[in-house]
TIVO-2410 file (N, C-alpha, C; in nm, 3 decimals):
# residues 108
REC num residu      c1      c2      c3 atome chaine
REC   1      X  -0.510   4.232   2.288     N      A
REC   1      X  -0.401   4.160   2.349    CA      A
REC   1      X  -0.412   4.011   2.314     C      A
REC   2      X  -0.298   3.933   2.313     N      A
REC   2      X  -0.332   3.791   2.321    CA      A
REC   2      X  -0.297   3.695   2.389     C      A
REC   3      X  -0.318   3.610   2.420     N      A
REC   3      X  -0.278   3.514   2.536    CA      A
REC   3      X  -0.250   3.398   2.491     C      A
REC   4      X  -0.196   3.336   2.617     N      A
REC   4      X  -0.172   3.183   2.575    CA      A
REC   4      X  -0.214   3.131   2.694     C      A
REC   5      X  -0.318   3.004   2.633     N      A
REC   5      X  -0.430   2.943   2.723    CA      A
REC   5      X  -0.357   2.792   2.737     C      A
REC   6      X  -0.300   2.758   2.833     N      A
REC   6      X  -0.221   2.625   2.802    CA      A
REC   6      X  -0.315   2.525   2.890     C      A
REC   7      X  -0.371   2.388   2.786     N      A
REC   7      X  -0.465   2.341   2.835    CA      A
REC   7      X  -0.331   2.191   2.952     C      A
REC   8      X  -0.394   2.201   3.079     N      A
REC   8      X  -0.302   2.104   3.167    CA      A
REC   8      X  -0.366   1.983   3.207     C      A
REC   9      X  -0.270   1.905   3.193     N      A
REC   9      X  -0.361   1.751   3.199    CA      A
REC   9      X  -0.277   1.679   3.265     C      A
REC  10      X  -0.316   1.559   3.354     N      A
REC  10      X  -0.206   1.448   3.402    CA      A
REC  10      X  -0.220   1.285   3.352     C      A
REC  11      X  -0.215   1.295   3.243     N      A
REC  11      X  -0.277   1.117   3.185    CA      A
REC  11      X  -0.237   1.188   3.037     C      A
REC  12      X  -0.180   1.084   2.976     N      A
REC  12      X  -0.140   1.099   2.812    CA      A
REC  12      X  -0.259   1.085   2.714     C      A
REC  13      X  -0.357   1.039   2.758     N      A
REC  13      X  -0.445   0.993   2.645    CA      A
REC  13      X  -0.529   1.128   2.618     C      A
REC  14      X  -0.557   1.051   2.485     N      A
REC  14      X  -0.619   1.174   2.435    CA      A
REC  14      X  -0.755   1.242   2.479     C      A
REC  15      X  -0.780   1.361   2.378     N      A
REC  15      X  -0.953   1.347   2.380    CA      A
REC  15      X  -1.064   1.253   2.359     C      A
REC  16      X  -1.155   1.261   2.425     N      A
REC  16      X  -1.271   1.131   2.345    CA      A
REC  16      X  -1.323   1.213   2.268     C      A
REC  17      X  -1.398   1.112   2.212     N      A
REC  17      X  -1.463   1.206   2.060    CA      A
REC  17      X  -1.584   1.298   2.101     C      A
REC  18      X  -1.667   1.308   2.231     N      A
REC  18      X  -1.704   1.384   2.275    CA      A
REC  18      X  -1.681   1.521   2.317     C      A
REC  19      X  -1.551   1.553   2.389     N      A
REC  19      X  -1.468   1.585   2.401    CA      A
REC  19      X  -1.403   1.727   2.244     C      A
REC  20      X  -1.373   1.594   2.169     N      A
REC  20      X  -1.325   1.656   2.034    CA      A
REC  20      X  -1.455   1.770   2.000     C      A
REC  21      X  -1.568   1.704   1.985     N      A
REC  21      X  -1.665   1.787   1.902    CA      A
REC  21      X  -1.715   1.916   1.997     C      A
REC  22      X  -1.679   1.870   2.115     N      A
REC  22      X  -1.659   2.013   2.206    CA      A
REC  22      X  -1.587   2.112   2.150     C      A
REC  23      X  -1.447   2.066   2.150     N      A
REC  23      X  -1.356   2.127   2.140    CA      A
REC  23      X  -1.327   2.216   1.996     C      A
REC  24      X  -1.413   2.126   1.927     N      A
REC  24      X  -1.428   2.170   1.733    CA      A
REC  24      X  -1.510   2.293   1.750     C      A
REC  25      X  -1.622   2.263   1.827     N      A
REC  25      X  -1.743   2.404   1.862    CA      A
REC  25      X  -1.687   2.490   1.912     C      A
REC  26      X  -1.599   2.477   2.030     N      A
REC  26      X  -1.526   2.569   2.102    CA      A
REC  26      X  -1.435   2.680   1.976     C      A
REC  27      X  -1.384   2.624   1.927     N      A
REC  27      X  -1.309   2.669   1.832    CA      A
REC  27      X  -1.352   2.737   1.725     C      A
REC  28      X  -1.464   2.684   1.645     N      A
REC  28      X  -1.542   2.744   1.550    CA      A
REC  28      X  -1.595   2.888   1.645     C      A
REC  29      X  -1.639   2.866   1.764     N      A
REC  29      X  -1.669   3.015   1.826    CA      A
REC  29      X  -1.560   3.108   1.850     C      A
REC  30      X  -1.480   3.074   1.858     N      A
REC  30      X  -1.363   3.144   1.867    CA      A
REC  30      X  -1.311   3.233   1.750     C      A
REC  31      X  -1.334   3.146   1.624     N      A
REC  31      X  -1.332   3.213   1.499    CA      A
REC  31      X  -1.447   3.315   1.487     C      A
REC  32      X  -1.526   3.257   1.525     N      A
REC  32      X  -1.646   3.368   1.453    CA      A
REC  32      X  -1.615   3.527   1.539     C      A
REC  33      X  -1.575   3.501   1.690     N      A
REC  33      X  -1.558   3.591   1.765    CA      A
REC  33      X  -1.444   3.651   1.727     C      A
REC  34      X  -1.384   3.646   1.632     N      A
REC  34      X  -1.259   3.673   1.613    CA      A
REC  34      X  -1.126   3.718   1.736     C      A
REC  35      X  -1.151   3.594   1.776     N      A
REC  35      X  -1.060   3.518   1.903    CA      A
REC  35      X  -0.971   3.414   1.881     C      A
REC  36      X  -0.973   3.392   1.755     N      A
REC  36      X  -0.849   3.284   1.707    CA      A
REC  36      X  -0.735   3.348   1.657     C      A
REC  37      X  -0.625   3.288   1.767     N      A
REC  37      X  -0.521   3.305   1.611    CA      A
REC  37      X  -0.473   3.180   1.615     C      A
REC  38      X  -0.407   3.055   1.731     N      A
REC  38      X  -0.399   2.956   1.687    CA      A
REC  38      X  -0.462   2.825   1.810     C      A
REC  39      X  -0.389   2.690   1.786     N      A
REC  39      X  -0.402   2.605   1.886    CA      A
REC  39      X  -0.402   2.485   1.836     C      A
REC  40      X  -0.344   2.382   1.923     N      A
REC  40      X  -0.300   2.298   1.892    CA      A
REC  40      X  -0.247   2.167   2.031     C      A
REC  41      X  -0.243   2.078   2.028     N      A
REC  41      X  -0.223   1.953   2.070    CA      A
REC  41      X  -0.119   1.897   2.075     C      A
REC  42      X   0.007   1.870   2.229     N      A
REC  42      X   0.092   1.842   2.197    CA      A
REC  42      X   0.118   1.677   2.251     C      A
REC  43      X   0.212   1.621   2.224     N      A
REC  43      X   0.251   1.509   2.236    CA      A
REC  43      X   0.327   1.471   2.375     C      A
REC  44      X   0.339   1.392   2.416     N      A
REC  44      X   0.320   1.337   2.569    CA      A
REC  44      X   0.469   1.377   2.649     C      A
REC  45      X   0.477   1.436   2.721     N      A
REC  45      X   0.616   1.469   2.791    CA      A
REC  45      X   0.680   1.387   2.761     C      A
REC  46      X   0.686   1.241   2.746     N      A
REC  46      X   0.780   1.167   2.764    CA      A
REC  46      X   0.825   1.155   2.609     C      A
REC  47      X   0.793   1.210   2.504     N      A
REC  47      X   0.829   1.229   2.339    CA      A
REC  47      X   0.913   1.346   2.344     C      A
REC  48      X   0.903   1.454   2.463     N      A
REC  48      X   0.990   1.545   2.437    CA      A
REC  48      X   1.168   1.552   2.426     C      A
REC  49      X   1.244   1.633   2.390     N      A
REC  49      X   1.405   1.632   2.393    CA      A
REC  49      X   1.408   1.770   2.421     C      A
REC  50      X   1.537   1.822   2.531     N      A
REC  50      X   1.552   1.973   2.619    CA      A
REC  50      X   1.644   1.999   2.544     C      A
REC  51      X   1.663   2.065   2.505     N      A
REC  51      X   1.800   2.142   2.439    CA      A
REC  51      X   1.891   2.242   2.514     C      A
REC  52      X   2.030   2.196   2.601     N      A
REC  52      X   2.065   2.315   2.665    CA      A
REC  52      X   2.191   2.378   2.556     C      A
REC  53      X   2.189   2.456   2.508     N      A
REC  53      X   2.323   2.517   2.399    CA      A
REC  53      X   2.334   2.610   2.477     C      A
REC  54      X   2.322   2.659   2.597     N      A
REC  54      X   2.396   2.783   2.674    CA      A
REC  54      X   2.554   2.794   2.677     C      A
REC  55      X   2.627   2.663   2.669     N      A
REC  55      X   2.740   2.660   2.706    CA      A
REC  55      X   2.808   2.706   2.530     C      A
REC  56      X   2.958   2.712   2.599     N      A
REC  56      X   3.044   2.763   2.486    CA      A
REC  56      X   3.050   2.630   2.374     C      A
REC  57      X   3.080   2.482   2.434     N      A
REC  57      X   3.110   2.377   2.360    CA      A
REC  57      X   2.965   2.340   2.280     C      A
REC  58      X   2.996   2.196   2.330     N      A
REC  58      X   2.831   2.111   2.247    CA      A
REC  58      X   2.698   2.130   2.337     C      A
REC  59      X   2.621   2.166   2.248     N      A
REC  59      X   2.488   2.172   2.341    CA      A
REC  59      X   2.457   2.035   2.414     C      A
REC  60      X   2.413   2.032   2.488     N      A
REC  60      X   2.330   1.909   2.576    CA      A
REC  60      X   2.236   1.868   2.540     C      A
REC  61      X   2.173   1.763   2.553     N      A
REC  61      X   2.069   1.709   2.395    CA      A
REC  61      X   1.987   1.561   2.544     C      A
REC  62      X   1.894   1.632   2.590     N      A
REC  62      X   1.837   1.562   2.683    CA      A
REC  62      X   1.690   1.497   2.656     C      A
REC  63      X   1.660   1.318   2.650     N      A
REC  63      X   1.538   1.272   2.595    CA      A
REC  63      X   1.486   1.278   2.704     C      A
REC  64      X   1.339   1.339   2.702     N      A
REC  64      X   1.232   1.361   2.784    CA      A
REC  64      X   1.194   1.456   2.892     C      A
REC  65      X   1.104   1.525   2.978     N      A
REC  65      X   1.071   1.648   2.988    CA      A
REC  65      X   1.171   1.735   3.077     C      A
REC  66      X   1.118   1.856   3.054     N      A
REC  66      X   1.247   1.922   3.067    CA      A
REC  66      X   1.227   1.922   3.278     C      A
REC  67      X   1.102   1.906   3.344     N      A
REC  67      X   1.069   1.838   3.473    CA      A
REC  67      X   0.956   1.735   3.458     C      A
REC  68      X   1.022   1.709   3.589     N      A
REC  68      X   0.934   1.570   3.623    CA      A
REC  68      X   0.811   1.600   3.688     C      A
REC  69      X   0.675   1.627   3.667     N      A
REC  69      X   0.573   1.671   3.704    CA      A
REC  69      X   0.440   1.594   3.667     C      A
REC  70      X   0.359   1.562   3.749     N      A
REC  70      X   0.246   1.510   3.759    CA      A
REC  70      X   0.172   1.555   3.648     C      A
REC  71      X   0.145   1.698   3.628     N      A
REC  71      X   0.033   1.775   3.567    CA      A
REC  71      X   0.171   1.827   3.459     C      A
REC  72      X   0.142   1.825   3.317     N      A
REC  72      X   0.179   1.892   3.224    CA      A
REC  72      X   0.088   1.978   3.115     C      A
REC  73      X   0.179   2.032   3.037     N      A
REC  73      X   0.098   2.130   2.932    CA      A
REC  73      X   0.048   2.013   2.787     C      A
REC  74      X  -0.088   2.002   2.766     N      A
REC  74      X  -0.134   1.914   2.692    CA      A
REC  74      X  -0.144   1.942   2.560     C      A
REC  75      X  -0.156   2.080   2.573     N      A
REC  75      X  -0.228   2.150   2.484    CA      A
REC  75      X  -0.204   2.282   2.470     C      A
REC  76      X  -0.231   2.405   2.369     N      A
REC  76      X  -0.275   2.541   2.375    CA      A
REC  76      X  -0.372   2.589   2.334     C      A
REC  77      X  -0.438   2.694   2.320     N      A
REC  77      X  -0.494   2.787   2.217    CA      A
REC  77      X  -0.355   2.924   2.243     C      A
REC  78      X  -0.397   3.018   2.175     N      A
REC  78      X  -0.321   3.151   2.158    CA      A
REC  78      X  -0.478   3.205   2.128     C      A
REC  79      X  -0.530   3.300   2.217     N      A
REC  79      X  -0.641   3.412   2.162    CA      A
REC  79      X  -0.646   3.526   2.166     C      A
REC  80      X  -0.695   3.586   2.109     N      A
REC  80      X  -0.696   3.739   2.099    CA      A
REC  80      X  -0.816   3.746   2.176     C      A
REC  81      X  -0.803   3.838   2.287     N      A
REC  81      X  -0.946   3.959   2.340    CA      A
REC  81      X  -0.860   4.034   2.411     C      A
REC  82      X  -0.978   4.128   2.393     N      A
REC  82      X  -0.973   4.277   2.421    CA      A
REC  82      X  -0.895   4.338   2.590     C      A
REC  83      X  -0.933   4.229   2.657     N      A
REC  83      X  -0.891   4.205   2.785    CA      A
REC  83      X  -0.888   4.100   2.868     C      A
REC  84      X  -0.832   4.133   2.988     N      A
REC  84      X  -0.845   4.022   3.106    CA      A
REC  84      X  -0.939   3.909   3.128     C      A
REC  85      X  -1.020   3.984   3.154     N      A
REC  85      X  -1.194   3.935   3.165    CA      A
REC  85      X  -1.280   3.913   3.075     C      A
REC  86      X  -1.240   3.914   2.963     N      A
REC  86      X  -1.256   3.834   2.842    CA      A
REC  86      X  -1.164   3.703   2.771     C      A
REC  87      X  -1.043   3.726   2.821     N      A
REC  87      X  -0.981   3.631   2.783    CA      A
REC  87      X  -0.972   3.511   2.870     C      A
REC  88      X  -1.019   3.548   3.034     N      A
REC  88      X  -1.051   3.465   3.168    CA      A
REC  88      X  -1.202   3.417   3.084     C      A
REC  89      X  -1.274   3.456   3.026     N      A
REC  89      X  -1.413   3.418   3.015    CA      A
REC  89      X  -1.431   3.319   2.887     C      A
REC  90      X  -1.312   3.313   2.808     N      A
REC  90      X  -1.258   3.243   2.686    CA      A
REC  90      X  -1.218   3.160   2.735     C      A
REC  91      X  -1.125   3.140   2.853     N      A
REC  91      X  -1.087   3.084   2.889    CA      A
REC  91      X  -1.141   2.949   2.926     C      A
REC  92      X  -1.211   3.010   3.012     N      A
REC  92      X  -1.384   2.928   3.081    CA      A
REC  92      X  -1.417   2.804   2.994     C      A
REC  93      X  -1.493   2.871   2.891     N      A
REC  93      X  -1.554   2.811   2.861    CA      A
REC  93      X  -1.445   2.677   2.736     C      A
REC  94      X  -1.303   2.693   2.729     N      A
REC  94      X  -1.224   2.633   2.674    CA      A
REC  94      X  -1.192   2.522   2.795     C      A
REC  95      X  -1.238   2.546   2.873     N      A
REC  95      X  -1.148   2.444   3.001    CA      A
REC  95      X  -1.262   2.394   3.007     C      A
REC  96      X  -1.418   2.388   2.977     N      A
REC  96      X  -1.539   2.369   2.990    CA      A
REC  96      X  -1.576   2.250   2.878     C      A
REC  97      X  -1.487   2.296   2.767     N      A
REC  97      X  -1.457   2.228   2.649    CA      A
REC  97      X  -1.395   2.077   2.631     C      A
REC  98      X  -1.274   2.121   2.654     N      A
REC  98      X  -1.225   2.016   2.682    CA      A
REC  98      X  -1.190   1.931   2.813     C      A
REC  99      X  -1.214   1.975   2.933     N      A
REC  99      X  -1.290   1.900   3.053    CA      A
REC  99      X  -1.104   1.888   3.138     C      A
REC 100      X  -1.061   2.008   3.087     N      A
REC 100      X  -0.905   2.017   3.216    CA      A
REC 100      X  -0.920   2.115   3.202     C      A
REC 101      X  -0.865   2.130   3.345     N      A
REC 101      X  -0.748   2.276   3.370    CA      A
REC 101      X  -0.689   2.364   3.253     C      A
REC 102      X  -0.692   2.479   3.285     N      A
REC 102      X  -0.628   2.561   3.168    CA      A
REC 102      X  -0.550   2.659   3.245     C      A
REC 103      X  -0.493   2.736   3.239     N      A
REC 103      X  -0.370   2.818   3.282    CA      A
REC 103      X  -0.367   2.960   3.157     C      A
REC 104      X  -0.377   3.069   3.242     N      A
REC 104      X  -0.412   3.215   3.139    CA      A
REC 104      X  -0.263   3.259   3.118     C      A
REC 105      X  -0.232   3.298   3.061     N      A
REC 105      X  -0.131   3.420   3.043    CA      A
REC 105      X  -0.124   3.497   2.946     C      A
REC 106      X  -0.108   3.633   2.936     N      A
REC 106      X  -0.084   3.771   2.851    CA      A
REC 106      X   0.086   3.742   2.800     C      A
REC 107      X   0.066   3.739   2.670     N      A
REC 107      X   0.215   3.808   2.590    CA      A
REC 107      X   0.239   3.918   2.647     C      A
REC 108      X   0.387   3.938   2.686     N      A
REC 108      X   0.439   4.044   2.735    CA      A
REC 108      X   0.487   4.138   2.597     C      A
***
């Protein structure tokens, strides 16, 4: 199965380089475990644009997050394991990594 591990943070700045080389190890284990498929680092709520095109006319074209929230999504991995309690235990040690909150979820 695979998941998406969304790393949550409330402050824009980045990793420290401590931090990073965590996060490089974290990752290299992930490969070897063949627990990678991706992950990546995103840019600060307030860089984002919402896109609503539900309607029949012009879509709606909105600068900055789609809510206003303290705690946002900073980050991901996407991993593959076998289960729950492996991917909670991947999890772990990814939130251990990079020193926030992380949030589990299974692809439906």
């Amino acid at each position: 199965m695979q998941y998406l591990v969304n790393v949550v943070y409330d402050r824009t700045t980045t990793a420290t380089d401590a931090e990073m080389t965590a996060i490089d190890a974290f990752n290299d284990g992930l490969r070897e475990r063949g627990a990678w498929v991706l992950a990546g680092g995103l840019a600060a709520p307030q860089h984002a644009t919402v896109i609503d095109a539900r309607g029949d006319g012009v879509p709606t074209v909105t600068e900055g997050p789609f809510v206003e929230t303290a705690e946002f999504v900073a980050g991901f991995w996407v991993i593959e394991a076998p289960d729950d309690a492996t991917a909670l235990e991947l999890a772990t040690a990814g939130s251990h990594a990079c020193h926030r909150k992380v949030e589990v979820r299974a692809f439906l």
